[in-house]
C-alpha positions in Angstrom: 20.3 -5.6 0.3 18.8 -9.2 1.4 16.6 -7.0 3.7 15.6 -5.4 1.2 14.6 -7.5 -0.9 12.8 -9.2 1.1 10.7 -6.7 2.1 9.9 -5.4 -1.6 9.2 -9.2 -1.9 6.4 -9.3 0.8 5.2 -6.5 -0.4 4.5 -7.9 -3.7 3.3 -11.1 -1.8 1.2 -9.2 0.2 -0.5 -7.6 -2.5 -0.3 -10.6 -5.0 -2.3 -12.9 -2.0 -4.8 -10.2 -1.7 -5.5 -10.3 -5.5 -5.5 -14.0 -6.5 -8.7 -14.5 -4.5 -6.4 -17.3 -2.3 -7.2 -17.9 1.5 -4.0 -18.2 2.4 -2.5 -15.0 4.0 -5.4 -13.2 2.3 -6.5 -11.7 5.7 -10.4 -12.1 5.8 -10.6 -12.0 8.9 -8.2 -8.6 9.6 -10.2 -4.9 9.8 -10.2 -1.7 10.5 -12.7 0.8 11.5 -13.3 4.3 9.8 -13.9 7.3 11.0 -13.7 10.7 10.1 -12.1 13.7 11.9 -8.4 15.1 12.0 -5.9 15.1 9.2 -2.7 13.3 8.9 0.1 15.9 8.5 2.1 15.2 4.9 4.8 16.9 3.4 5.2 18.1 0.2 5.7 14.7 -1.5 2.2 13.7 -2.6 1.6 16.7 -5.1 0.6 14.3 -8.1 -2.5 13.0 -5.9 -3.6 15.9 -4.4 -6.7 16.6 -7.4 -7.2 12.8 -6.8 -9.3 13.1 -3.7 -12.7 13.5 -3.0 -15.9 12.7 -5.1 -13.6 12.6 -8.5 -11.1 10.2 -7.4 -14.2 7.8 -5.8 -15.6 6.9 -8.9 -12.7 5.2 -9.3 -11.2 2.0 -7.8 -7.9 1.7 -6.5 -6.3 0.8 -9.1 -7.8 3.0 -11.7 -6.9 5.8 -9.4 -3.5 4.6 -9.1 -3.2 4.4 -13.0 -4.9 8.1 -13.3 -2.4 9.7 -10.9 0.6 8.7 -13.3 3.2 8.2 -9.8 2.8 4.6 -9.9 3.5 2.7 -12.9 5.9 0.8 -11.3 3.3 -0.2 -8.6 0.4 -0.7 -10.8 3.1 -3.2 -12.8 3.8 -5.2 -9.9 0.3 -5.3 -9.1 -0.6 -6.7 -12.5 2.6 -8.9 -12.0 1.4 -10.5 -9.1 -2.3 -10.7 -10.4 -3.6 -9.0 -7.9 -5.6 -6.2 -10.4 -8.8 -8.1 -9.8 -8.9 -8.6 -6.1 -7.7 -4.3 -5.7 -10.4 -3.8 -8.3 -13.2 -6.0 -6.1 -15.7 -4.7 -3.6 -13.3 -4.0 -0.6 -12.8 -1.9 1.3 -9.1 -1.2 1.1 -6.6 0.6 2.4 -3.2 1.0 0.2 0.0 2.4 1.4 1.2 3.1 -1.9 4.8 3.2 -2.6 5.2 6.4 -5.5 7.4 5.4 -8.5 10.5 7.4 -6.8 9.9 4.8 -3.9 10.1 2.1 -6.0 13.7 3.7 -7.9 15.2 3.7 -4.3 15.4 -0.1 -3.6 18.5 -1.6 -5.0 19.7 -2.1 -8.2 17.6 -5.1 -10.0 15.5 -5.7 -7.1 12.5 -4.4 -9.2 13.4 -6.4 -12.1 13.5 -9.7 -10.0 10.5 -9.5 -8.3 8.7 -8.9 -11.5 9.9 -12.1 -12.9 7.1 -14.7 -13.0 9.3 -17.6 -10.8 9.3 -14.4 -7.7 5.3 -13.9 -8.1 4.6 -15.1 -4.6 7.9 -12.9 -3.1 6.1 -9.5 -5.0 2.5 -10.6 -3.9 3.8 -11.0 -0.4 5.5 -7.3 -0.3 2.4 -6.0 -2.3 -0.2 -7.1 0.4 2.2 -6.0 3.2 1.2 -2.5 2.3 -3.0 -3.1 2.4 -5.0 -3.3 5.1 -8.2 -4.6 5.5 -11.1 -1.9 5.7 -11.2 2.0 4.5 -8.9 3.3 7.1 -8.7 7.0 7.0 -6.3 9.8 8.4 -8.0 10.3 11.2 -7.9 6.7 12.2 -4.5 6.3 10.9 -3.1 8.6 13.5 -4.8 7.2 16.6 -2.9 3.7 15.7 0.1 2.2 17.1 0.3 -0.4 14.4 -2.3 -2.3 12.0 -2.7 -5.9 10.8 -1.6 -6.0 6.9 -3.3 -8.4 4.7 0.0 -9.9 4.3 -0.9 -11.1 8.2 2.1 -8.9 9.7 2.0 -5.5 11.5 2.9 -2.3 10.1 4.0 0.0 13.6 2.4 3.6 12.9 3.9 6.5 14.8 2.4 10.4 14.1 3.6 11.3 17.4 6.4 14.0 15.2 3.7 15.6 13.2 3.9 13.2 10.7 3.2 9.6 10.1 5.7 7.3 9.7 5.4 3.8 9.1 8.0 0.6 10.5 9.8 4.3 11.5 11.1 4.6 8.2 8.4 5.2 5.3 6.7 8.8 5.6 2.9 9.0 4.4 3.4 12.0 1.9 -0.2 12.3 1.0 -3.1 10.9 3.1 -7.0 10.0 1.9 -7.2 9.5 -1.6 -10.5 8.4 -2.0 -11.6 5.5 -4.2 -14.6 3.8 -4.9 -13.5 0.3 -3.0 -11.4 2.3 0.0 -8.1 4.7 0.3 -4.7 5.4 -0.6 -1.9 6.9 1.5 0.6 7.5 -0.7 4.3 7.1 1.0 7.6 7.6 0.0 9.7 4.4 1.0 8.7 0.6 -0.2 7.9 -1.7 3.2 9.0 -5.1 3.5 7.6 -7.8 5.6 9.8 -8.7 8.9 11.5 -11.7 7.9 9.9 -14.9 9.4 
């Protein structure tokens, strides 16, 4: 449960740093490169985004995409928690592994409810930016990778080697390349922590 939390934590950190506009873990200096080309394989998970791609879904940011798609109030509220709306909302690029609101329901009791208090706003922001990455990494480029530098400053491991991509071998992107006006979302179905440090 402590492992948990504290990954829910840094992904609320991780997000939270990347939207207050602060230096500090706010990965300027991390990128990606985009290409286009293959698709990632998905299940069946990522149904509520699929009308969300293409040119409707890029005149959009990310987080006004996230609010349209209605699967992620919970991670639109930690977002907001963690002021991060403004920095997801800025010129980018981004790249959000987005936890869905089921994701969210599967952490342990309360630990939503914690990290939304205002004294954890740096645990949340440093959970939140654990799931961006820096640059508009698509599909294509998602599956070529072995890992990628979070804003948070830790790696997320990527393995598509079973069809599909999994992420720190346990999160599942369900629903790859929604497009936004500022970068993408890969929708997923688990919530990833930061490795403890």
């Amino acid at each position: 449960m402590i492992s948990r939390l504290f990954l829910m934590c840094g992904l609320v950190l991780t997000l939270a740093g990347f939207g207050c506009g602060s230096d500090e873990g706010a990965g300027d200096d991390m990128s990606a490169e985009s290409s286009s080309g293959d698709e990632m394989a998905t299940d069946d998970g990522g149904d509520e985004m699929a009308d969300m791609g293409g040119d409707e879904a890029a005149a959009s940011d990310i987080v006004d995409t996230a609010v349209a798609a209605g699967s992620f109030e919970t991670l639109v509220a930690a977002v907001q928690a963690a002021g991060l709306v403004d920095t997801l909302k800025g010129e980018g690029p981004f790249t959000v592994f987005a936890p869905t609101d089921e994701a969210f329901a599967a952490l342990p009791e309360g630990t939503v409810e914690d990290l939304l208090l205002p004294e954890n706003r740096d645990q949340l922001a440093a959970i939140l930016t654990y799931h961006v990455v820096s640059g508009d990494v698509r599909a294509a480029d998602v599956v070529s990778l072995d890992a990628a530098t979070t804003v948070q400053g830790a790696d997320i491991a990527i393995d598509a080697s079973s069809g599909s991509v999994m992420l720190n071998g346990d999160a599942t992107v369900v629903q790859p390349d929604v497009v936004a006006s500022n970068g993408v979302i890969h929708v997923i179905d688990k919530v990833l922590m930061p490795p403890a440090e």
